[in-house]
C-alpha positions as CSV (number, residue, x, y, z in Angstrom):
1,X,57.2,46.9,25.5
2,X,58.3,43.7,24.2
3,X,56.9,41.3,21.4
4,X,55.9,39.2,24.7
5,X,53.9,41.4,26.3
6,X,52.5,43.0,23.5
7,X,48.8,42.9,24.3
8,X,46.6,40.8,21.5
9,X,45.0,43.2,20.0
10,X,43.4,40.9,17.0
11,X,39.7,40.3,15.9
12,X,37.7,37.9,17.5
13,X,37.4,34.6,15.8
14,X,33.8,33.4,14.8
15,X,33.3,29.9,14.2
16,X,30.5,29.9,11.9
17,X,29.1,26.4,11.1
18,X,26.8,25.0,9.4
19,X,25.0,21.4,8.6
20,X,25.3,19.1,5.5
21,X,21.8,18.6,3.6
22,X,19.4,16.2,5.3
23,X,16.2,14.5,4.8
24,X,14.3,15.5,1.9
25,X,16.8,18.3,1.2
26,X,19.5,18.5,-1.7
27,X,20.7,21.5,-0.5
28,X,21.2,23.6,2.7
29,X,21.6,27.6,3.5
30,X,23.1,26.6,7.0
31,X,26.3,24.9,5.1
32,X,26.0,27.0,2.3
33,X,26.8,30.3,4.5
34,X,29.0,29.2,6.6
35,X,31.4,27.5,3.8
36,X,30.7,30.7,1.6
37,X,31.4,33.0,4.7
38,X,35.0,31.1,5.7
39,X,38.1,33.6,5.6
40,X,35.8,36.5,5.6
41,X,38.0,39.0,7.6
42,X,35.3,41.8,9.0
43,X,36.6,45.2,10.4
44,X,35.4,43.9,13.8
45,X,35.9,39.8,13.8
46,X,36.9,37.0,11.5
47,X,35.2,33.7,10.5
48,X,36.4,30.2,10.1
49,X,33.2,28.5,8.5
50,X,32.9,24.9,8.6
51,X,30.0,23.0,7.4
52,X,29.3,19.9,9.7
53,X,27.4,16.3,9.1
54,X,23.9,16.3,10.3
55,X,25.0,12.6,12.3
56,X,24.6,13.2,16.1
57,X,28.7,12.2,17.8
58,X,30.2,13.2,14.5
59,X,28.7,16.8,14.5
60,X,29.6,16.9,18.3
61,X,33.2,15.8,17.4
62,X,33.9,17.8,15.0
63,X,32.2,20.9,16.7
64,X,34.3,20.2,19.8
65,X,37.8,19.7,17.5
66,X,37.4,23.0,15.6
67,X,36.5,24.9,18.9
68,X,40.0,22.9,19.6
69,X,41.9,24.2,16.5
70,X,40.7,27.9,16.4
71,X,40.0,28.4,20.0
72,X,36.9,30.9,19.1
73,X,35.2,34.0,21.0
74,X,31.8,32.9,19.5
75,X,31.1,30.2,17.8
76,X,27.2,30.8,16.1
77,X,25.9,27.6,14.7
78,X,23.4,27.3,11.7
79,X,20.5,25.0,10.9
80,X,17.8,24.6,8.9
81,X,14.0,25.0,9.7
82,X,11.5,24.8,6.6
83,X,8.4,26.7,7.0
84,X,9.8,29.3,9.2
85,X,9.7,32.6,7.9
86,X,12.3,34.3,9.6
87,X,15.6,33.8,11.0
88,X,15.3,32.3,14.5
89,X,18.1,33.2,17.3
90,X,17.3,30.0,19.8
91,X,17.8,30.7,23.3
92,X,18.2,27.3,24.9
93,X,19.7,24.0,24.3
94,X,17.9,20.8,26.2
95,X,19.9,17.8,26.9
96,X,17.5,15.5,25.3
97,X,18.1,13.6,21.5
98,X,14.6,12.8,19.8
99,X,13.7,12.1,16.0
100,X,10.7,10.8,16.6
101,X,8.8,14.0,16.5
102,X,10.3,15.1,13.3
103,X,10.4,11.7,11.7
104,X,13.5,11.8,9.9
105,X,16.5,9.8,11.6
106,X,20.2,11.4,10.8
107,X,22.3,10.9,7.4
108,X,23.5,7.6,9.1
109,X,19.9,6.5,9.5
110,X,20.3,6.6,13.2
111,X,16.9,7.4,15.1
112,X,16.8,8.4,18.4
113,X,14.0,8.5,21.5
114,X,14.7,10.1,24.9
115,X,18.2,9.8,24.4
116,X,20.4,12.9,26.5
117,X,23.2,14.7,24.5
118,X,25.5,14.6,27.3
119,X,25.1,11.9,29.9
120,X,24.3,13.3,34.0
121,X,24.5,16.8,31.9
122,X,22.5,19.4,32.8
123,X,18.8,19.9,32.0
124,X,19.8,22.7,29.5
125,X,21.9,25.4,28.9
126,X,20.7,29.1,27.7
127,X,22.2,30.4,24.9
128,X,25.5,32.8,25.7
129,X,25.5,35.2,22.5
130,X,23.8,38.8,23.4
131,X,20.5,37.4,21.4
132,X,18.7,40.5,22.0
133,X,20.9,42.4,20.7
134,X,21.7,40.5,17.7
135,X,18.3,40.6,16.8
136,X,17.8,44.4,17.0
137,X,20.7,44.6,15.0
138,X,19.5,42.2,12.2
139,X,15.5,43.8,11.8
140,X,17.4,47.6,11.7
141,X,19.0,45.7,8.7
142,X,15.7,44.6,6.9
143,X,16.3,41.2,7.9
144,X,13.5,39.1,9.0
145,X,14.8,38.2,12.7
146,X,12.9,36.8,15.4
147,X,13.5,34.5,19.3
148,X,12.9,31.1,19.3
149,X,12.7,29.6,22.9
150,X,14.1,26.5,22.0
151,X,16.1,24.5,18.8
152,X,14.1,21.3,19.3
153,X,15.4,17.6,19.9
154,X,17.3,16.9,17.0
155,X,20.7,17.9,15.6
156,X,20.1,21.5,15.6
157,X,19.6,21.3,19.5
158,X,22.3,18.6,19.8
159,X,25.0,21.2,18.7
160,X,23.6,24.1,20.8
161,X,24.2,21.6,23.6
162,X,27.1,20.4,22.9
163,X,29.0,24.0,22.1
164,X,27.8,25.0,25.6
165,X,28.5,22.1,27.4
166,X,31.7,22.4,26.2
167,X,32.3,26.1,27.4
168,X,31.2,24.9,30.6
169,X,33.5,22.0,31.5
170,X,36.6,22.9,28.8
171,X,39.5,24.6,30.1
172,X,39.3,28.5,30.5
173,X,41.6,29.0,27.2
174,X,38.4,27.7,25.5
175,X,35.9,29.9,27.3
176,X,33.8,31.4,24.5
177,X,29.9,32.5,23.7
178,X,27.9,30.3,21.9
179,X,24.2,29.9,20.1
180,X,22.4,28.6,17.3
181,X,20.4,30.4,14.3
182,X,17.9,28.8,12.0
183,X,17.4,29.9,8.9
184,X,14.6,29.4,6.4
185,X,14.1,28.1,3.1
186,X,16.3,29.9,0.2
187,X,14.1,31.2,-2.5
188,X,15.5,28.2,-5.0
189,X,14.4,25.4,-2.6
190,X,11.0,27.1,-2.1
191,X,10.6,27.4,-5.7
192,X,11.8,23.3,-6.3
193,X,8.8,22.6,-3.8
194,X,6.1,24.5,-5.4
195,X,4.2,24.5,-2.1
196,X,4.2,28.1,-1.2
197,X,6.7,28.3,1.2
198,X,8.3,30.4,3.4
199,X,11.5,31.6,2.4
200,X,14.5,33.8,1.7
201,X,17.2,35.2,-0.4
202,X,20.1,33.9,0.7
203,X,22.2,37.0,0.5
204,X,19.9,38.3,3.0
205,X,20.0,35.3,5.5
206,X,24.3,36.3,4.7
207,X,23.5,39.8,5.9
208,X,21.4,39.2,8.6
209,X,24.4,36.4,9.9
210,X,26.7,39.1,9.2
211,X,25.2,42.2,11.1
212,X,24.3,39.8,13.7
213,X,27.9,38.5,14.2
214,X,28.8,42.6,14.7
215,X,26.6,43.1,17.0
216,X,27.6,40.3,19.3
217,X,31.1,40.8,19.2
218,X,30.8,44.5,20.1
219,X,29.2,42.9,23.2
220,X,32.9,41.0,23.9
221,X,35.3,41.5,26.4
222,X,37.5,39.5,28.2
223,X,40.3,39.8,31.3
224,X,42.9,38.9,29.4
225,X,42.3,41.2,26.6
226,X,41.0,38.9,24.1
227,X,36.8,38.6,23.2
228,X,34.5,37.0,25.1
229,X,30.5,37.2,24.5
230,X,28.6,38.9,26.5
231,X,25.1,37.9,28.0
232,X,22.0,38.5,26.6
């Protein structure tokens, strides 16, 4: 057999991202894993991490462009959610851009009412990632893990949007599984509030991330022999 048809027998590529600090916030877990995890070569797939600006077309371009570069089998986006107490796997991105509910605009000060992610896109996309699996995984880990029907009408959904509109309508070299995971408070940003807080360890929200990733991409398989996620 040939170098040319030499099946590809590498790890699946994760793209792992996660959003700048917001709001109120001077720091974020979501950014802070996913620029912490980038390079991490697992036994069973390998991340890029890249963290992304919470501005609405800049997070979408730059999600779309690194799907681009790395051409990913999963690409698992991260977000924070203060005053949850676990991590949430959300299973469905809506194509609708609101900030009036949360009351804060994004880090360009842009606010946003009824406003679709994707023009004549669909009403929403489920989530791709094998989420009940990922969670099963993640509580036999100790980790806090729990479904989330939805990732609201801000950035958070924006990019779960976005990644799956893009699997839907890029060309099939970019077909990939794709979903978004809150994650709490860390312990230090509870603690700088004082108001009793949810929250947790960030090396746990890293293992839970980590376990959850396996279990997806055991869930991969595509025709041409390279990963593709499963369904739930």
């Amino acid at each position: 057999m040939t170098a040319d048809t030499e099946p590809d027998t590498a790890d699946p590529t994760v793209l792992l991202t996660g959003y700048e600090p917001f709001g109120e916030f001077s720091a974020n877990p979501a950014s802070q894993l996913a620029t912490r995890l980038d390079g991490l070569d697992r036994e069973t797939y390998t991340i890029v991490g890249r963290e992304l600006p919470v501005v609405f077309d800049r997070a979408a371009a730059e999600l779309t462009a690194a799907i681009d570069e790395h051409d990913p089998e999963l690409v698992c986006a991260l977000g924070l959610a203060a005053g949850r107490p676990a991590l949430s796997l959300e299973r469905v991105g809506i194509n609708l851009r609101d900030t009036s509910s949360a009351g804060v605009p994004d880090n360009d000060e842009r606010r946003v009412v009824d406003d679709p992610v994707v023009a004549d896109g669909p009403g929403a996309y489920f989530a791709t990632l094998p989420l009940r699996a990922m969670k099963a995984a993640m509580r036999d880990a100790g980790v806090p893990t729990r479904l989330s029907t939805d990732a609201g009408t801000h950035l958070c959904n924006n990019l779960l949007y976005t990644a799956r509109h893009v699997s839907e309508t890029a060309a099939t070299n970019h077909e990939f599984g794709a979903g978004f995971v809150h994650v709490p408070l860390s312990h230090e940003q509870a603690a700088a509030r004082d108001e009793g807080e949810p929250s947790m360890a960030l090396e746990t929200m890293r293992e839970g991330v980590l376990v959850g990733l396996e279990a997806a991409c055991k869930h991969v398989s595509r025709p041409d022999g390279r990963a593709r996620a499963g369904a739930e």
